[in-house]
Structures are given as C-alpha cells and as structure tokens.
C-alpha positions as CSV (number, residue, x, y, z in Angstrom):
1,X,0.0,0.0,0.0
2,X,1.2,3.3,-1.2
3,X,1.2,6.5,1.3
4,X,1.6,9.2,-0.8
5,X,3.1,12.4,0.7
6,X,0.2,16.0,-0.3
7,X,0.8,18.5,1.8
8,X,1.7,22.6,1.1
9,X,3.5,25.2,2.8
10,X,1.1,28.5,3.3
11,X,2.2,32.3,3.9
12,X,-1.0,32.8,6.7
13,X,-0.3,36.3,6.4
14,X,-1.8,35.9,2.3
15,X,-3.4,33.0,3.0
16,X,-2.2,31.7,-0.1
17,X,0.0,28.7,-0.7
18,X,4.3,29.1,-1.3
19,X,4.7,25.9,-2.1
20,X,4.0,22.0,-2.1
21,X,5.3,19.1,-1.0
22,X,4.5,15.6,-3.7
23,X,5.8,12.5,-3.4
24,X,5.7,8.6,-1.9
25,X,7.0,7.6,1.9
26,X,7.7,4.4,0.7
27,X,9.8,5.4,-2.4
28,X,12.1,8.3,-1.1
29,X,14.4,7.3,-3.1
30,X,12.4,8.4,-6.3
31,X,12.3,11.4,-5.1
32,X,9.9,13.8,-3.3
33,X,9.2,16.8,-5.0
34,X,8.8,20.5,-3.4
35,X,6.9,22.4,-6.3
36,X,6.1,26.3,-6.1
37,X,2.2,27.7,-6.0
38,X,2.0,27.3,-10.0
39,X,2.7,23.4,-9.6
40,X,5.9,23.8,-11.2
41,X,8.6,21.2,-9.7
42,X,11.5,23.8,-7.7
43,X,14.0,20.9,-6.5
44,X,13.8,16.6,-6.0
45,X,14.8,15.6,-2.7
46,X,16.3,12.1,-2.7
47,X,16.9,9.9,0.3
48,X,20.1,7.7,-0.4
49,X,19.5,4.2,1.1
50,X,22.2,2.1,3.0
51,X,23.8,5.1,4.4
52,X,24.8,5.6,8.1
53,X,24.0,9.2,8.9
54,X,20.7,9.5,6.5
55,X,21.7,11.0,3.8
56,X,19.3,13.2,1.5
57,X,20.2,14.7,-2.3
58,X,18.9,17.5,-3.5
59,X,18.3,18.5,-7.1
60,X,17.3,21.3,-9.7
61,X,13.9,21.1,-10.6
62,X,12.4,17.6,-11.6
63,X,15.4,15.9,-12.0
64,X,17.4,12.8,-10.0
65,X,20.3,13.6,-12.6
66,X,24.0,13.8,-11.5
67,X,24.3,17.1,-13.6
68,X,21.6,18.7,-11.8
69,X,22.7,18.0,-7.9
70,X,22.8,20.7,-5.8
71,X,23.7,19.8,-2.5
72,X,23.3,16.3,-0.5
73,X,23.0,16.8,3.4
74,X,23.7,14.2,6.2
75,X,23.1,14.0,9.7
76,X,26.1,14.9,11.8
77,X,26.3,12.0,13.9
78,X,24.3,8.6,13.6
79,X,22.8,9.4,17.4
80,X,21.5,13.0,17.8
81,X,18.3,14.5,20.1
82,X,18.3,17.2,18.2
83,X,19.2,17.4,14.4
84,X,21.9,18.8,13.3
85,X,22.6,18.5,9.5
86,X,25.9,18.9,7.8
87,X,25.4,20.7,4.1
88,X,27.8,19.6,1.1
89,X,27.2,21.8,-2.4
90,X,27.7,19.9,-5.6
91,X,31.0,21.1,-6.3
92,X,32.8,19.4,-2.9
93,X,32.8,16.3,-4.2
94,X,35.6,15.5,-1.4
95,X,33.4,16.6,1.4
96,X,35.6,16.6,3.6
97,X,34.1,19.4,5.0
98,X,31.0,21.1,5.1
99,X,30.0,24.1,3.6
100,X,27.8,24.7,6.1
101,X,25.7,23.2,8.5
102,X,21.9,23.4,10.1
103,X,20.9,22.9,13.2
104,X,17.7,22.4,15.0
105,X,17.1,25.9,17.2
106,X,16.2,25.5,21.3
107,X,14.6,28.8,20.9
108,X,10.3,28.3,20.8
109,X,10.4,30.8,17.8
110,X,8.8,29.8,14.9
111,X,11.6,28.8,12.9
112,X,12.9,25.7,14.0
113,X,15.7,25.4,12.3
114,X,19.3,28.1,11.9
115,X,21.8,28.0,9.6
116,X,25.4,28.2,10.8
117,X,28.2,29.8,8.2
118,X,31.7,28.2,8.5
119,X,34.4,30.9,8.6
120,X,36.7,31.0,5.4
C-alpha cells in the first residue's frame, strides 16, 4: 500500500500557498518533489539508502540527474536529540568538509531550524 506524501507550505499572512510538498513515503528514493504555487517542480529531494547518517540529495527542478545535484546533506552524527545536518554543495565532491551546517534551534520561535556559516 502506497502512502503518498500531499501537503503545502502557506504564507498565513496571504493565505495563499508558497509551495508544495509531492511524493511517496515508501519510495524516497524516487524522489519527493517541493513544487512552487503554480505546480511547477523547484528541486527533487532524494533519500540515499544504505547510508549511516541518513543522507538526503537534492536537485534542480524535476530531476534525480548527476548534472543537476545541488547539495546532499547528512546527519552529523548517527545518534542525535536534536538534528543537526551537515550541508555539502555539488561542487565538494571530497566533502571533507562542510560548507555549512543546520541545526535544530532550542529557541520556541517559529523557525525551527538556523543556519550556521563556517568561517573561510
């Protein structure tokens, strides 16, 4: 049995819809599919199986296509309470480090997540 994943993202100050969210939990590694209000397809997010620190891909537009990777983004450790995601862009193939990293916020704001810039 299928569970397909339908769900948008709403500015509730508009009231009108940013952007949606189309795909299959049990085939993440098809791709799920963030599209903007129009219903045209903005990047393909791609879980990688067999990894250790759940790795995700990310790429331009509809694509799963080497050419068109973005970034990929693992978890920082295997074990974690709260997440904390190390970001790789296309071009560090190496990755031996990050380019920068995101990490779940013990504010109570409304944005759960910050984004932390490595120093040059």
């Amino acid at each position: 049995m299928d569970s397909p994943i339908d769900f948008s993202l709403a500015d509730v100050n508009r009231n009108n819809i940013v952007f949606g969210v189309q795909g299959d939990f049990f085939k993440l590694h098809d791709g799920v599919r963030l599209h903007d209000a129009a219903g045209d397809p903005v990047v393909t997010l791609r879980k990688k199986i067999m990894t250790a620190h759940s790795r995700w891909q990310v790429f331009r537009g509809n694509s799963i296509e080497s050419k068109d990777l973005l970034f990929s983004a693992r978890k920082s450790s295997m074990l974690q309470v709260k997440t904390k995601l190390h970001v790789f862009l296309a071009n560090n193939t190496a990755e031996d480090v990050c380019d920068f990293k995101v990490k779940e916020s013990s504010s109570h704001d409304s944005v759960p997540f910050m984004l932390e810039t490595l120093p040059q």
